[in-house]
C-alpha positions as CSV (number, residue, x, y, z in Angstrom):
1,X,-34.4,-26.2,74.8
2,X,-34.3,-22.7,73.2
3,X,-32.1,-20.1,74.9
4,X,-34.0,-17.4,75.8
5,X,-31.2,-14.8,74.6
6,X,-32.5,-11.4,74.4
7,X,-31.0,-7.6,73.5
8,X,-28.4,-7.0,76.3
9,X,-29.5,-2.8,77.7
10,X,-27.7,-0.7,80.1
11,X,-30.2,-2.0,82.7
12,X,-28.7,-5.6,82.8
13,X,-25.1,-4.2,84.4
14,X,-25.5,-5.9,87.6
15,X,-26.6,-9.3,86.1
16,X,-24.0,-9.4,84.1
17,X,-21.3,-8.1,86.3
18,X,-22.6,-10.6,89.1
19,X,-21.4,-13.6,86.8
20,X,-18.3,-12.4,85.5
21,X,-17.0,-10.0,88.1
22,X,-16.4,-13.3,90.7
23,X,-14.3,-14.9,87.6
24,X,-10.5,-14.7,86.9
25,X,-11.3,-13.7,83.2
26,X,-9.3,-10.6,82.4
27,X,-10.0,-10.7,78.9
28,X,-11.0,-7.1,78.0
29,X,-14.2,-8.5,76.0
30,X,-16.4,-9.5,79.3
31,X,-15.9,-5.9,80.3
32,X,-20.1,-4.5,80.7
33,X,-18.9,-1.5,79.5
34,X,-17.4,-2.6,76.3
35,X,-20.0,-5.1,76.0
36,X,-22.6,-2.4,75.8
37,X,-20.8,0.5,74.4
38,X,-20.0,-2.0,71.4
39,X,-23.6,-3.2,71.3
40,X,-24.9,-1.6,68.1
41,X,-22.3,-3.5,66.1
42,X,-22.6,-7.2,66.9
43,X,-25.9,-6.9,68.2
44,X,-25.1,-8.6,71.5
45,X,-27.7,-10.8,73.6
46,X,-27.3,-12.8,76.6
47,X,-29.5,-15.4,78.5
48,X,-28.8,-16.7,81.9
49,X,-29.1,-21.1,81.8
50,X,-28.9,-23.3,84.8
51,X,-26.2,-20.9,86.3
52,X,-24.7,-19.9,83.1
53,X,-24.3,-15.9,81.4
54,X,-24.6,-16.7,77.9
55,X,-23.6,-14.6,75.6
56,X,-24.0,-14.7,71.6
57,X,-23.1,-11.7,69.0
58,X,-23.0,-11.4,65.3
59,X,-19.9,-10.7,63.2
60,X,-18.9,-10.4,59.2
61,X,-21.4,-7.9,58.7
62,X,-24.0,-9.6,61.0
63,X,-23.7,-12.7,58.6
64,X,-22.1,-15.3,61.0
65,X,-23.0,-15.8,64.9
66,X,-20.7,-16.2,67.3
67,X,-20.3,-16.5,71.2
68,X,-18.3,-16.0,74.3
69,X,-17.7,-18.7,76.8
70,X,-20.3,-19.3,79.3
71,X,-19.5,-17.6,82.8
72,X,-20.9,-19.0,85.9
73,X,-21.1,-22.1,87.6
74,X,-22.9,-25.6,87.0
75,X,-22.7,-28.5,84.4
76,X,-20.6,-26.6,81.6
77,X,-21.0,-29.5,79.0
78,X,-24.7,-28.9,78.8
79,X,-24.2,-24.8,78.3
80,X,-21.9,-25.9,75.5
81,X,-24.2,-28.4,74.0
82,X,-27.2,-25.8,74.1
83,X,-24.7,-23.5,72.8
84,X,-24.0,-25.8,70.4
85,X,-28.0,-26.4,69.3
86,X,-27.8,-22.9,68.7
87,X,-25.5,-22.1,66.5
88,X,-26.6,-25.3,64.1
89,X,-29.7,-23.2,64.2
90,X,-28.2,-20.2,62.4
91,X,-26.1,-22.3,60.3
92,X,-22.8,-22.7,62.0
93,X,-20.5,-25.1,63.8
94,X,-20.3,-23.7,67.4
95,X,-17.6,-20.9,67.5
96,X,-16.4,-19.0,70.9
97,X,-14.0,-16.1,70.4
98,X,-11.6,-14.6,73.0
99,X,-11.1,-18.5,74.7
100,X,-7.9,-17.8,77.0
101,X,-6.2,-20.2,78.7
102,X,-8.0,-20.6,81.5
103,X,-11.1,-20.5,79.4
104,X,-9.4,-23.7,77.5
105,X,-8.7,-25.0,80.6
106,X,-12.5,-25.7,81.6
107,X,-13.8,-26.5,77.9
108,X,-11.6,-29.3,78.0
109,X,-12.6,-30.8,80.8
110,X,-16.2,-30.3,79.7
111,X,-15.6,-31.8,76.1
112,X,-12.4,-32.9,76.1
113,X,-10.9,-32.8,72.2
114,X,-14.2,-31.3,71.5
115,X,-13.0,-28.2,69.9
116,X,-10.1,-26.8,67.6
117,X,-8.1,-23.7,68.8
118,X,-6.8,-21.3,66.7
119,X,-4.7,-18.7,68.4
120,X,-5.5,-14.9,67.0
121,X,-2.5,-13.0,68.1
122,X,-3.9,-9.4,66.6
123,X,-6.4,-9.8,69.5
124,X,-4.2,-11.1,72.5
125,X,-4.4,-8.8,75.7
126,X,-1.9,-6.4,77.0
127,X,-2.4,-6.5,80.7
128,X,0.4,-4.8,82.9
129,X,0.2,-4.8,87.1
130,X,-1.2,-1.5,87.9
131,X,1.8,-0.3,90.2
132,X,4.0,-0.8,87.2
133,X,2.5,1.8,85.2
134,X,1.7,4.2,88.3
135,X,5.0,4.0,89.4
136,X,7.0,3.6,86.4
137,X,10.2,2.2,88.4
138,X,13.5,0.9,87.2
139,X,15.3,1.5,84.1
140,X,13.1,-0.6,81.9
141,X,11.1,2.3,82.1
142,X,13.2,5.5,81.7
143,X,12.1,6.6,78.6
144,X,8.6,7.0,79.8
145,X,10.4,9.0,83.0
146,X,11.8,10.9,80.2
147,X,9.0,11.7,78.4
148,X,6.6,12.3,81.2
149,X,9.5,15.4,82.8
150,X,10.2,17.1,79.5
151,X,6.0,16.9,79.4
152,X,6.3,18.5,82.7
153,X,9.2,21.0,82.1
154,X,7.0,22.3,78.8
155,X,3.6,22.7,80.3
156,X,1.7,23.3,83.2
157,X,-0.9,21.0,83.3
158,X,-3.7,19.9,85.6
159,X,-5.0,16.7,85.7
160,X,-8.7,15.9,86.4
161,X,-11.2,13.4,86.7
162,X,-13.8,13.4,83.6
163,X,-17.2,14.8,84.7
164,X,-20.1,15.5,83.1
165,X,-19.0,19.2,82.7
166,X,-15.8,18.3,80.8
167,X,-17.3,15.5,78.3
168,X,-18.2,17.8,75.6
169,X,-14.2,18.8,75.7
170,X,-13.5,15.0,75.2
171,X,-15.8,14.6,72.6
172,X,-14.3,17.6,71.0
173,X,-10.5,16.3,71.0
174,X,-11.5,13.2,69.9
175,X,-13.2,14.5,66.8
176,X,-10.0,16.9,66.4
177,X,-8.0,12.9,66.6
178,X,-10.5,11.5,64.5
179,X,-9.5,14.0,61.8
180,X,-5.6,13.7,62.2
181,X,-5.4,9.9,61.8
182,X,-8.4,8.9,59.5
183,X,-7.6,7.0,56.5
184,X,-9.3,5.7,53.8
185,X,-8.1,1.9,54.8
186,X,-9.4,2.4,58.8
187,X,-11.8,5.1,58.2
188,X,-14.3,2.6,58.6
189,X,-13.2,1.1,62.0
190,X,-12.1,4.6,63.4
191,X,-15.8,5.5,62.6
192,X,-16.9,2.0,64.7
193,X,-14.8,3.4,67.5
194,X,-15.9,6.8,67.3
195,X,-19.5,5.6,67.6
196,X,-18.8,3.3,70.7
197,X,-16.5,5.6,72.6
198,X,-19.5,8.8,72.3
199,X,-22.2,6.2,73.2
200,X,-19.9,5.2,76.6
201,X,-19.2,9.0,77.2
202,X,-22.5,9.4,77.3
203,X,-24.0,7.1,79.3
204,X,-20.5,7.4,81.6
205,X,-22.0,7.0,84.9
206,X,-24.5,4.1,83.9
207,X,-21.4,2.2,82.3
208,X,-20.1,2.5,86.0
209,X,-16.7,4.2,83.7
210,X,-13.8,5.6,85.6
211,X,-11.7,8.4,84.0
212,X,-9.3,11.0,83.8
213,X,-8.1,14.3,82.0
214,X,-5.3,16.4,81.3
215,X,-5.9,20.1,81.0
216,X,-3.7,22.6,80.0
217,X,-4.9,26.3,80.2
218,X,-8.3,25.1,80.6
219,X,-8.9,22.8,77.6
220,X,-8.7,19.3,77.6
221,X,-5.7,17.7,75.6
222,X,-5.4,13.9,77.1
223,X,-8.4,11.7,78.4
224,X,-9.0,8.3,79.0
225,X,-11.2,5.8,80.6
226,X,-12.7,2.4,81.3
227,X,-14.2,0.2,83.8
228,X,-13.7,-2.6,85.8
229,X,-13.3,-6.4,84.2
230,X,-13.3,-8.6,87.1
231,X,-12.5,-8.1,91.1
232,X,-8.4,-7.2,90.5
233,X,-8.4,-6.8,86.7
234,X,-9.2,-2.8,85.4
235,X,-9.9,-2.5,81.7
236,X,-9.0,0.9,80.0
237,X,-10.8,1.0,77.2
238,X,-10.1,4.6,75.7
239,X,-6.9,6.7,75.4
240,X,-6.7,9.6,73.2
241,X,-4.7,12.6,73.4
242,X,-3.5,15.5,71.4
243,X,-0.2,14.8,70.0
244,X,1.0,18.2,69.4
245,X,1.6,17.8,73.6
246,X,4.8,15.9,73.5
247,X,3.9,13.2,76.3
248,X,0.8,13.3,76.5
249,X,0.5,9.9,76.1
250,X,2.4,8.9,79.1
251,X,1.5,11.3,81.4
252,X,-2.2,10.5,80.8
253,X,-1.4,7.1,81.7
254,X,0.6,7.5,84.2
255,X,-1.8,9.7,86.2
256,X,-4.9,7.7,85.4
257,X,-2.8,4.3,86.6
258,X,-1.4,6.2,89.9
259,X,-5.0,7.0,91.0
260,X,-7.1,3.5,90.3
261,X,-8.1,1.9,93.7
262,X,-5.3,-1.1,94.8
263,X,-8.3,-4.1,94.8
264,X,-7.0,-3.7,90.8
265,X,-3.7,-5.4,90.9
266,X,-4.1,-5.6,86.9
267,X,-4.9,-2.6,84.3
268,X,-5.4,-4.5,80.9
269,X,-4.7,-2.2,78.1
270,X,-6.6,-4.2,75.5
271,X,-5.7,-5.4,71.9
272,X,-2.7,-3.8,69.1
273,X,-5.1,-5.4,66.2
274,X,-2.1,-6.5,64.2
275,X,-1.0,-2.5,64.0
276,X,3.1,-2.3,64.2
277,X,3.5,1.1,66.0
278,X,0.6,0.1,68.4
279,X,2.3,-3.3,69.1
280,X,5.3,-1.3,69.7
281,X,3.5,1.3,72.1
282,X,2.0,-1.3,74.5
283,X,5.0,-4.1,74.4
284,X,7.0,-0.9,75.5
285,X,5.6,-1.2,79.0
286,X,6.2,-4.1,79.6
287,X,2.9,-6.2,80.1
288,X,3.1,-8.4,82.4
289,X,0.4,-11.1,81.0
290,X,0.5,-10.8,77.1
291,X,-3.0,-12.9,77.0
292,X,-3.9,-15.3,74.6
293,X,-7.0,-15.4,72.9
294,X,-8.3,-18.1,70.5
295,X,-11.1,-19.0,68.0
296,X,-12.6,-21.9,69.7
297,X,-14.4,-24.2,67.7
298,X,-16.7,-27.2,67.7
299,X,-15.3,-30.2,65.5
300,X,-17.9,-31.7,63.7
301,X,-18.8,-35.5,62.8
302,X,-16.9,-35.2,59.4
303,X,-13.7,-36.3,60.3
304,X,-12.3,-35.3,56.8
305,X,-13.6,-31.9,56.7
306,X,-12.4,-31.2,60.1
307,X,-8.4,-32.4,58.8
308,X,-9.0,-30.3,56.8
309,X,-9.6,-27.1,58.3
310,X,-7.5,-28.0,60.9
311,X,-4.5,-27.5,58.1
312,X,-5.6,-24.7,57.1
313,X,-5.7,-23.1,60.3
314,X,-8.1,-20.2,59.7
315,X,-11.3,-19.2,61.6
316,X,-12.9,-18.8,58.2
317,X,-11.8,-22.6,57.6
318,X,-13.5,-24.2,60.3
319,X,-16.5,-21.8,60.5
C-alpha cells in the first residue's frame, strides 16, 4: 500500500490535534503550531492509516526523509512496516526522530529489537511544571526573584496579551534581536527562525497561539508565545526580548507562565541545540522532565553493516 501523505496546511489543525492532543507526548515537535510554522523547511506531509497520523519530513537540505512516530491507536507494527516501505522507497532505512521514552516504549513492543537508538542530547526537551515558573518559590529560584524586582524597581512596565494591533511591534523587536545576535556561523539558522516565527505571528489566531508582551512606555520590549502540545503539556515556542531591559527575560516568563490556564500542568521550553549559555539558561529553572529524544532507526538484514553503525553511534552511520 502507498501512503497517501500529502502537504500538511493550516486547515488540517484539528485532524492533527485530534490524534496527538489525547496522547502523553510532550515532545515540543508534535506541537501543530511548530509543525506548520516550520513547514517551508522540511516540507512536512502527513497521512492518516488504519488509525494512525503519519507524519514524514525532509532533512539535510531536503536530501534524506525522515519521520515522526505514528500517533493514534490500532496495529502499530503495520504503521511501522508501511512506514518502513516508504522510506526504502526514497532510499533509506526507516528513521524516526524525536522517539522519547514512552515513544520507545511502544515501538518495542511493536518490533521488539527492531530499531537502534541513538540518544541526541542537543535536542532533549526542557519541560518545567507550570506553577514552578509562575510562582518562582523557594530559594532554588532567587536569582530569578532577584532579577524580576530590580526589573520592577527600574521600569514601569505593563504586560499584555499579543493582539493583532501589537504584532507589527513584535515583528519589529525581533528584527532589532535578529541584528544584535547574528553571526556569520548561525546566520543561517537565525534566518530559518526568523522565517518561522513571522509566518506563526501571522497566522497567530489560525495556529490557535497564546502570547504575551511587555511594554514599557508604549513599545514592546519582551514577547513570547506558543501553543498547546497535548491536554496538560503547553509548548512556548518563542521568547525574545530586548536585552538592554535588565530582566526582561524573566519577567516575560514569569508573567506569560502565571497567566496559562491550570489544565497545563507542564510548559515545555523546547531544545538548547548544543548552545552552552542556552543550556545554562533553561537548566537554571530547574526543568522538571529534561526529555530524551532519540534517532530511531530500522536495523537492516545485514547484520555486519548494522555492527557496524551501531559502533559508530551516529545518525549519519545508520542512515
Amino acid at each position: 500500500m502507498k501512503i497517501p501523505f500529502k502537504p500538511i496546511t493550516i486547515e488540517d489543525k484539528e485532524l492533527i490535534t485530534s490524534f496527538i492532543f489525547p496522547h502523553n507526548y510532550r515532545n515540543c515537535d508534535y506541537s501543530f503550531a511548530n509543525i506548520c510554522s516550520w513547514r517551508f523547511l522540511y516540507d512536512t506531509e502527513f497521512a492518516v492509516v488504519d488509525g494512525f497520523l503519519l507524519i514524514r519530513f525532509w532533512i539535510e537540505e531536503k536530501s534524506r526523509i525522515v519521520y515522526m512516530t505514528p500517533a493514534g491507536n490500532g496495529d502499530l507494527k503495520y504503521a511501522l512496516e508501511l512506514l518502513e516501505a516508504d522510506s526504502l522507497q526514497n532510499g533509506h532505512p526507516l528513521c524516526m526522530l524525536g522517539v522519547t521514552p514512552d515513544a520507545k516504549e511502544m515501538l518495542e513492543q511493536a518490533l521488539p529489537g527492531g530499531f537502534f537508538y541513538i540518544p541526541e542530547r542537543d535536542y532533549f526537551d526542557y519541560i518545567y511544571l507550570r506553577e514552578d515558573l509562575a510562582l518562582l518559590k523557594g530559594k532554588k529560584y532567587q536569582s530569578k526573584r532577584n532579577h524580576i524586582n530590580n526589573f520592577k524597581k527600574r521600569y514601569e512596565y505593563e504586560y499584555s496579551p499579543i493582539t493583532p494591533e501589537l504584532i507589527p511591534q513584535c515583528l519589529k523587536l525581533e528584527c532589532k534581536w535578529y541584528k544584535a545576535n547574528k553571526e556569520d556561523n548561525d546566520a543561517k539558522d537565525l534566518n530559518f527562525e526568523r522565517i518561522s516565527m513571522t509566518n506563526a505571528l501571522n497566522h497567530y489566531d489560525e495556529l490557535g497561539l497564546r502570547g504575551g508582551a511587555l511594554l514599557v512606555e508604549g513599545k514592546v520590549i519582551a514577547f513570547t508565545f506558543g501553543a498547546p502540545i497535548n491536554h496538560d503539556t503547553f509548548g512556548v515556542h518563542v521568547e525574545k526580548a530586548d536585552v538592554n531591559f535588565e530582566g526582561a527575560y524573566a519577567v516575560i516568563n514569569q508573567e506569560f507562565a502565571s497567566r496559562l490556564p491550570e489544565e497545563f500542568v507542564y510548559i515545555n521550553r523546547e531544545e538548547d541545540l548544543g548552545i552552552p549559555g542556552l543550556r545554562q539558561a533553561k537548566l537554571s529553572y530547574n526543568p522538571v522532565i529534561l526529555l530524551e529524544k532519540n534517532a530511531a532507526i530500522k536495523k537492516t538484514l545485514n547484520n555486519k553493516e548494522d555492527e557496524q553503525a551501531r559502533n559508530n553511534q551516529s545518525v549519519a552511520s545508520l542512515v
